[in-house]
Structures are given as structure tokens and as C-alpha cells.
Backbone as a ProteinNet text record, in pm:
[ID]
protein_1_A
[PRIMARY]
XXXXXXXXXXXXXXXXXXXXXXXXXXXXXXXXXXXXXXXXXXXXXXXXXXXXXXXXXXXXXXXXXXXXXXXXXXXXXXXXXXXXXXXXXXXXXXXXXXXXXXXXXXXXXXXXXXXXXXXXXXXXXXXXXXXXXXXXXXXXXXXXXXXXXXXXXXXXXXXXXXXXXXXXXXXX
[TERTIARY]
81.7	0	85.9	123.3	254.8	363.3	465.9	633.1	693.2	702.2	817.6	950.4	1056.6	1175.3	1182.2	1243.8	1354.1	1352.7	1475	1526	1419	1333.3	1197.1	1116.9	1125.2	986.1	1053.3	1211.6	1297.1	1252.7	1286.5	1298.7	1194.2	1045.1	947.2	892.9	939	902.7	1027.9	1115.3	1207.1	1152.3	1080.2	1048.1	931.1	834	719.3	818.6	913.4	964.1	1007.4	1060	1128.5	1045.2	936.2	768.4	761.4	732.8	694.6	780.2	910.4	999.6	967.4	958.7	933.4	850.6	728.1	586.9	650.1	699.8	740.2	817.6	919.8	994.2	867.5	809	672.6	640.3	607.7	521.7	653.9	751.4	848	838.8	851.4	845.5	715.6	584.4	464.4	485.7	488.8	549.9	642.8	744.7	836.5	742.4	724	626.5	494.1	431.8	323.6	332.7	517.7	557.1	574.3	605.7	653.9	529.7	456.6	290.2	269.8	326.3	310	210.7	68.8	-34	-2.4	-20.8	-5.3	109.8	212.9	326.8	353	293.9	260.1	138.2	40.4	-72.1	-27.5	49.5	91.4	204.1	283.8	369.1	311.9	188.9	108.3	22.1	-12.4	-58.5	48.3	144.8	266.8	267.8	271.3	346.3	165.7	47.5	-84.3	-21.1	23.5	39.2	166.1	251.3	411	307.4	245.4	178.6	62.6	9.3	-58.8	10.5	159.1	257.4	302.2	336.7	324.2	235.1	124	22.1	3.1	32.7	5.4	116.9	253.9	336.2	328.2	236.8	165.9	58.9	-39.8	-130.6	-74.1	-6.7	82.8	124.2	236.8	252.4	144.5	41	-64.8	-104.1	-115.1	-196.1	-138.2	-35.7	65.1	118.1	81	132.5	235	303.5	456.2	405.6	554.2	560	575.8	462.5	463.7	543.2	679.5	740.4	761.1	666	656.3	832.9	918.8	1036.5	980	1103.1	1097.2	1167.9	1135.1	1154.9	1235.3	1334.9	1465	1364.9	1393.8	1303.4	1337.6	1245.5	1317.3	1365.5	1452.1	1506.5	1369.8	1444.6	1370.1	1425.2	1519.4	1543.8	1592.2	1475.8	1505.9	1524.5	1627.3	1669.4	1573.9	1541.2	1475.4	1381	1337.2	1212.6	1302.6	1414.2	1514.3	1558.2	1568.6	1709.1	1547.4	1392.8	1308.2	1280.3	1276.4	1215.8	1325.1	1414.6	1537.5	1607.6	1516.3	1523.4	1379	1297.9	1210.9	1220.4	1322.9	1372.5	1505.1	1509.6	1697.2	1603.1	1530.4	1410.8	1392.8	1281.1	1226.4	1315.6	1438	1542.9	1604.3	1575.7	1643.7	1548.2	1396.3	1318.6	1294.2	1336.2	1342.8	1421.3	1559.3	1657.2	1640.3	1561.2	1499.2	1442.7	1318.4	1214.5	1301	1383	1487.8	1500.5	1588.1	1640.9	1546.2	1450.5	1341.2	1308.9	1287.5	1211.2	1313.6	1491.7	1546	1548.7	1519.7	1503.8	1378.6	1252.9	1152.2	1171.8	1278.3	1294.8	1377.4	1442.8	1543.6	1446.3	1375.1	1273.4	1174.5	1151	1067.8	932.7	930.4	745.2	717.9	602.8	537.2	456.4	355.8	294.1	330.2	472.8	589.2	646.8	675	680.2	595.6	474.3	316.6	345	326.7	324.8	455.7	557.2	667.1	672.7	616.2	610	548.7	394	358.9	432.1	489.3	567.5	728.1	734.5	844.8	817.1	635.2	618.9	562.9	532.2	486.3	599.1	709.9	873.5	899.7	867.2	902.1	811.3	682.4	585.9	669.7	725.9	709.5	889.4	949.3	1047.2	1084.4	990.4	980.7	898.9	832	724.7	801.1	876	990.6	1155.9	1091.2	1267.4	1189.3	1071.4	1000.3	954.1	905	900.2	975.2	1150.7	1289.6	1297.3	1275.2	1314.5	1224.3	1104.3	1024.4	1029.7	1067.1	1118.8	1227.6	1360.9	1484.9	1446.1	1373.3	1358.6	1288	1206.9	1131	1207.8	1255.3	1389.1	1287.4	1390.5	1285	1215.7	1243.9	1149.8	1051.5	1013	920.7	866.2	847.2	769.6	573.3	596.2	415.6	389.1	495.6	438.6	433	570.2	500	388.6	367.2	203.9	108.7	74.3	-5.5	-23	108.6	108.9	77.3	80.9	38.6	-138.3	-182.1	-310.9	-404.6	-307.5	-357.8	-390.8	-271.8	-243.8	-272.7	-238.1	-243.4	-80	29.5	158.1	161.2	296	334.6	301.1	242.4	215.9	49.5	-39.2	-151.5	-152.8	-57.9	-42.9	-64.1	94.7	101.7	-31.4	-106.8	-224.6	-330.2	-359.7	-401.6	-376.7	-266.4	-202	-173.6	-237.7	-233.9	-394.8
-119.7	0	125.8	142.7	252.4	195.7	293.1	254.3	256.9	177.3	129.1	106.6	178.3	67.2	-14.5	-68.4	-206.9	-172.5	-100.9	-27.2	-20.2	133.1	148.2	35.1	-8.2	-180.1	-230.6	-278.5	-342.5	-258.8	-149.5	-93.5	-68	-49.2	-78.9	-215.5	-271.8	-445.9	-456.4	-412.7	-443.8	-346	-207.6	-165.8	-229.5	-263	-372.6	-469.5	-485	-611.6	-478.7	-400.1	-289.7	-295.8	-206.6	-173.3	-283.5	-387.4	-510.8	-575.9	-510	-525.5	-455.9	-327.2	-239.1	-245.6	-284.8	-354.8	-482.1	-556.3	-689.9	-590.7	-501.6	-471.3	-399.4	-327.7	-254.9	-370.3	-495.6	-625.8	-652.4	-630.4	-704.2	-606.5	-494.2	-386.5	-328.7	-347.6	-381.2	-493.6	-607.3	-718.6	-710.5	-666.2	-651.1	-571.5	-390.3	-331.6	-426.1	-471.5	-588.7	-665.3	-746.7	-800.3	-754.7	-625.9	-510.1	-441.1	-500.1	-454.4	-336.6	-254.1	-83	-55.7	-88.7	-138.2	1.2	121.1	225.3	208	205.9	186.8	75.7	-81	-153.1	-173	-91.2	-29.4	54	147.4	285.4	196.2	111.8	54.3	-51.7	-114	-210	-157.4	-23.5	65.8	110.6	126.6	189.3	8.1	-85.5	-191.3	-160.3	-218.1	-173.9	-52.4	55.5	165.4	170.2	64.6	10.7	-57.4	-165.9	-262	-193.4	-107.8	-35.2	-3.4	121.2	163.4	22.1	-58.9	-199	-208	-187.6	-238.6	-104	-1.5	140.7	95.2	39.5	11.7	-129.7	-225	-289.2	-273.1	-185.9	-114.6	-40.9	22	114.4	5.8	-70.3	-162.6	-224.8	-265	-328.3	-237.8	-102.8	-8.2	28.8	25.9	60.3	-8.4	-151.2	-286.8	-327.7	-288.3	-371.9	-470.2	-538.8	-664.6	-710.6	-721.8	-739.8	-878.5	-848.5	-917.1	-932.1	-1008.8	-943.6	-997	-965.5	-1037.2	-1063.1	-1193.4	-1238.9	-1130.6	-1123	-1009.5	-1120.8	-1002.7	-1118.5	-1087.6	-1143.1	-1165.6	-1059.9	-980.1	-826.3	-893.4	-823.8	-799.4	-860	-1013.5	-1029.7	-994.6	-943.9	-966.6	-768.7	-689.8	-610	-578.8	-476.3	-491	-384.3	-280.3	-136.2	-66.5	-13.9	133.4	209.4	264.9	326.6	250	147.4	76.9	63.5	-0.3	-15.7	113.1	212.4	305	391.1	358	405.3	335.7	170.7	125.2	148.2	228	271.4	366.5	486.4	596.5	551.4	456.2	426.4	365.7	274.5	205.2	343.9	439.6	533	643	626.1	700.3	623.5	498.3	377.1	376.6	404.2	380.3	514.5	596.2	745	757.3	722.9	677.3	582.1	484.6	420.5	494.2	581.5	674.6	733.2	799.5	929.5	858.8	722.8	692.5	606.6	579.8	536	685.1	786.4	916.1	977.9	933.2	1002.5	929.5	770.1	712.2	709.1	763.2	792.9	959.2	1007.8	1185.5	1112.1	1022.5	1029.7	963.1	861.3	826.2	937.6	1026.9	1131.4	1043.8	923.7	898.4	974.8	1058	1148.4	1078.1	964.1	857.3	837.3	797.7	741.4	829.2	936.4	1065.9	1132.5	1139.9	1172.8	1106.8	915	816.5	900.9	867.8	949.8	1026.9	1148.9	1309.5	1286.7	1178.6	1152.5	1036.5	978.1	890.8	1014.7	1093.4	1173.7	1238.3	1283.4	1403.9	1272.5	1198.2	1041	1035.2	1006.6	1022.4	1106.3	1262.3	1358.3	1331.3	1279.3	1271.1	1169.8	1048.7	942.6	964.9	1022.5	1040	1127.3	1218	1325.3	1307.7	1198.8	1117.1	1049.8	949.3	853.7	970.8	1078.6	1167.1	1178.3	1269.3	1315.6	1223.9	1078	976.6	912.6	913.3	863.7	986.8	1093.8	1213.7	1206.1	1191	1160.6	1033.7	936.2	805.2	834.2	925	917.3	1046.4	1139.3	1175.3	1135	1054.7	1001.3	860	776.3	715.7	552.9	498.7	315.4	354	408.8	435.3	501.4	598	679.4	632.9	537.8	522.5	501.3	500.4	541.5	656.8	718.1	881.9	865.1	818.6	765.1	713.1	603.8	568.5	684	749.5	801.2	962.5	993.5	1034.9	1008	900.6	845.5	827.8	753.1	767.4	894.1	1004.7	1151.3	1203.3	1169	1253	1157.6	1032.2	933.5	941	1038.2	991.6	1141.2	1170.7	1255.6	1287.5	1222	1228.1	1299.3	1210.9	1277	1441.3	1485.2	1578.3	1738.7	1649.6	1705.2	1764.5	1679.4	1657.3	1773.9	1714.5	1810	1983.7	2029.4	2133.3	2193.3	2104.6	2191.4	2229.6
0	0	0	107.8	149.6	116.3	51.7	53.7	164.8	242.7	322.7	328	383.1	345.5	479.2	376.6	463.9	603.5	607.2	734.4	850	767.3	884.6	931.1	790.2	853.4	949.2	958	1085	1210.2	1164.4	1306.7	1397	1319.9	1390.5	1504.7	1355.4	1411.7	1541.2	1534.6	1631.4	1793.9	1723.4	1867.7	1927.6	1823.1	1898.2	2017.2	1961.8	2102.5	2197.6	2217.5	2277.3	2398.6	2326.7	2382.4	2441.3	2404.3	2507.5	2634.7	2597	2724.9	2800.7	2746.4	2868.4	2947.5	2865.1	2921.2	3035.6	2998.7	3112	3209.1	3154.8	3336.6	3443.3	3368.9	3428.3	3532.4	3457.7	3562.2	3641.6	3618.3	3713.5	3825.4	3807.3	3888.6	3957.8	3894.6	3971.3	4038.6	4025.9	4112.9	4218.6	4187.3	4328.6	4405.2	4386	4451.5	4575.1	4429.2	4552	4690.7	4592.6	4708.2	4829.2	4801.9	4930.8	5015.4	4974.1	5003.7	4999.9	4886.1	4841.4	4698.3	4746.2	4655.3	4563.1	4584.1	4517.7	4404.2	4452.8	4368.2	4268.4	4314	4268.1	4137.4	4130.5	4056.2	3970.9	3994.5	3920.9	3801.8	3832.9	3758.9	3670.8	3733.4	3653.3	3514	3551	3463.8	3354.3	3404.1	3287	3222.1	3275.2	3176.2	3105.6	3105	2989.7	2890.6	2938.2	2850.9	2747.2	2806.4	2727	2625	2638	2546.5	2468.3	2500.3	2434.8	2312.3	2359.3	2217.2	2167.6	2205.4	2072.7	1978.6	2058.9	1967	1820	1910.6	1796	1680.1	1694.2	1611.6	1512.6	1624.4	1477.1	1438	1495.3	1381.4	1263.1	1276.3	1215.3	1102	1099.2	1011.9	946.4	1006.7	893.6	827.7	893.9	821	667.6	701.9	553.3	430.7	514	433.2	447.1	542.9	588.9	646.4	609.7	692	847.8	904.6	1033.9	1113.5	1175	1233.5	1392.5	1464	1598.9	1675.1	1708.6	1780	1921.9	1961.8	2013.7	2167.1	2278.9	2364.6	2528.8	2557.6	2693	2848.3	2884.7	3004.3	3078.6	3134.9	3210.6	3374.5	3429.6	3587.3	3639.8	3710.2	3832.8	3987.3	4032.8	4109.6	4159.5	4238.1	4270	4419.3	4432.7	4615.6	4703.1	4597.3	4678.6	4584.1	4627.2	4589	4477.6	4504.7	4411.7	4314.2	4323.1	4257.6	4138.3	4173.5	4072.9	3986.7	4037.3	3971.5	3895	3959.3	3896.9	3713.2	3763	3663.1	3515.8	3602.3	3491.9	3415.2	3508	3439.9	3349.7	3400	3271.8	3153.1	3163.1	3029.8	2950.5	2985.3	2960.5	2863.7	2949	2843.4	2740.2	2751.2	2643.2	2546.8	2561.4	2482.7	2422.9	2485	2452.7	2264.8	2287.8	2239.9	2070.2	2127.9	2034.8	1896.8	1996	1958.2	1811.1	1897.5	1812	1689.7	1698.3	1604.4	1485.1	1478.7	1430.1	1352.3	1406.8	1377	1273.8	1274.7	1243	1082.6	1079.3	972.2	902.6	964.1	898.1	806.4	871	813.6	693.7	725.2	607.6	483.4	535.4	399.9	342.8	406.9	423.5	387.6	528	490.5	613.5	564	644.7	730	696.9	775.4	930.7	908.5	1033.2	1077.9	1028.5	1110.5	1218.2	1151.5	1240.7	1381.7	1298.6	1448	1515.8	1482.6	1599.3	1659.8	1625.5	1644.6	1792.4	1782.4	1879.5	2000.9	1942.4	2086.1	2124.3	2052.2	2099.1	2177.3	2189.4	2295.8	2431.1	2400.3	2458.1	2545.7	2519.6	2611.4	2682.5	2636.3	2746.7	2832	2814.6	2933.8	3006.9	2996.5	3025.2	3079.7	3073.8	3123.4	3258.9	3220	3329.6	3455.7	3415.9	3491.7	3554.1	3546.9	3616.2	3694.8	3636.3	3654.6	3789.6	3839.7	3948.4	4034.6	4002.2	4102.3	4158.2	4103.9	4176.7	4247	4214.6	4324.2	4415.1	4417.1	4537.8	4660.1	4558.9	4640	4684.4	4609.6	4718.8	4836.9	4791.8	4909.9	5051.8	4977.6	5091.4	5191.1	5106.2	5129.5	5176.2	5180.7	5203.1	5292.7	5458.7	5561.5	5493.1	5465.9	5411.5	5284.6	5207.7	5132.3	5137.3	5280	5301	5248.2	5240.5	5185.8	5078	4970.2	4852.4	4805.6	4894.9	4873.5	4887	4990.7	5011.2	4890.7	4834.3	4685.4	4608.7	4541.4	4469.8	4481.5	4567.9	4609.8	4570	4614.8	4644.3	4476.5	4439.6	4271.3	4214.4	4171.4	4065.5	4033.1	4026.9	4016.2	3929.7	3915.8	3873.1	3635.6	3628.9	3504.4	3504.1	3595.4	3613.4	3700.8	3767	3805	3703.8	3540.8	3431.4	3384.5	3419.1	3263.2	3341.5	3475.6	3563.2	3513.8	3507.4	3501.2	3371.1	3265	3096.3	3111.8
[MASK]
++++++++++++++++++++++++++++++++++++++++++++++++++++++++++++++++++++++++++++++++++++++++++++++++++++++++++++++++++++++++++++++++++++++++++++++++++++++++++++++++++++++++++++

């Protein structure tokens, strides 16, 4: 239908697995959370891995829509084994900037094909990242300030606001 290259069709199909990792560390990291009986924090992260799998799915809509070849990859099993509140969320903000990263370079090979199509989709997961980065930058700063003792307060933040992204949205 649409001209595709090579390249872009890879690199999509390759972030569908990306997206879906990120989606699994989300559950690994809602999971540890649970374990820790920090339902808030545990919820808020369960929600980001739905919203990781969500952008999969926009990237193989996207591909059918155009007539590429849809290749879903195969995705590595995310971090089971976390020690603290920091060390998890810390690991959502290092994802977030990895997938950030991704984003760029996908966007920078859709400019070079100049398909406008795959540009659009990008334009939107690029402003998708600053949310989603700045969102994880402000919840490690809240968790280290609050520190392992104090993560009731975290909870009870979370509870209060919904997390620092709903705060954003609140405030446009």
C-alpha cells in the first residue's frame, strides 16, 4: 500500500519487542512493589506496563496499516530480582530514556525516507517520552527523598495525585 523501506519496517518491528519489554519490566516492577505490600506503587507501575503494550500495539497497527511486513520479535526476560524502591524506579527511568533513544532513532530514519505517515506516528511517541520520562525523573526524586522508611508517603502520593504524570495533565 505505502512505501516502506527495509530499514523502517525493521525498526518498527524491532520496537514492537522494545515496547513489550518495557511492558514486562513494568510487571516485574509492579510485582516486586506488591511483594513489598506498596499497593499504590505496585498499581501505578502495573498501569505503565498496559500503557508500554498499548505503544506496541500502535506500532503494529501502524505496520498493517501501511502494508509492511509485520514481524513481531521475540523479547529477553526483564530484571527479576530487585533490592529497593530506588534501585526499581530508577530502573524505569533508565528504560524510559532507552526507549526514549529508540524513539529518536526510528524518527530520524523515517525523516530520512521522508514517509510522512511514520513521522506523524513518531512526532507523537516523541512528545509520549518527554511525558514518560519526566514522569519517572520526578518519582525517583520523590522516592529518594522520601527514602525506604518513608515510602508510606509515597504511597499516600500516589493515592492523592495518581503519580506525577496525572499531576502534568491536571495542570495543561
Amino acid at each position: 500500500m505505502f512505501e516502506t523501506s527495509e530499514k523502517l519496517t525493521r525498526g518498527m518491528n524491532e520496537q514492537i519487542g522494545n515496547e513489550m519489554y518495557a511492558s514486562m519490566k513494568y510487571v516485574a516492577i509492579g510485582s516486586y512493589f506488591a511483594v513489598e505490600s506498596l499497593p499504590q506503587l505496585s498499581e501505578f507501575f502495573f498501569r505503565q506496563a498496559e500503557e508500554e503494550r498499548e505503544h506496541a500495539l500502535k506500532f503494529v497497527h501502524f505496520l498493517i496499516d501501511v502494508g509492511a511486513p509485520l514481524e513481531i520479535p521475540a523479547i529477553p526476560a526483564p530484571v527479576s530480582q530487585i533490592s529497593s524502591a530506588e534501585e526499581a524506579v530508577a530502573l524505569a527511568l533508565e528504560s524510559e530514556k532507552e526507549v526514549t533513544r529508540q524513539i529518536d532513532a526510528l524518527l530520524k530514519t523515517a525523516l530520512d525516507d521522508r514517509h510522512r505517515l511514520a513521522e506523524g506516528l513518531l512526532d507523537w511517541f516523541v512528545n509520549e517520552q518527554l511525558e514518560e520520562v519526566n514522569t519517572m525523573d520526578t518519582l525517583l526524586k520523590i522516592v529518594r527523598r522520601a527514602g525506604e522508611s518513608g515510602l508510606l508517603y509515597v504511597e499516600e502520593y500516589l493515592a492523592r495525585t495518581g503519580g506525577p504524570a496525572a499531576e502534568q495533565v491536571g495542570a495543561e
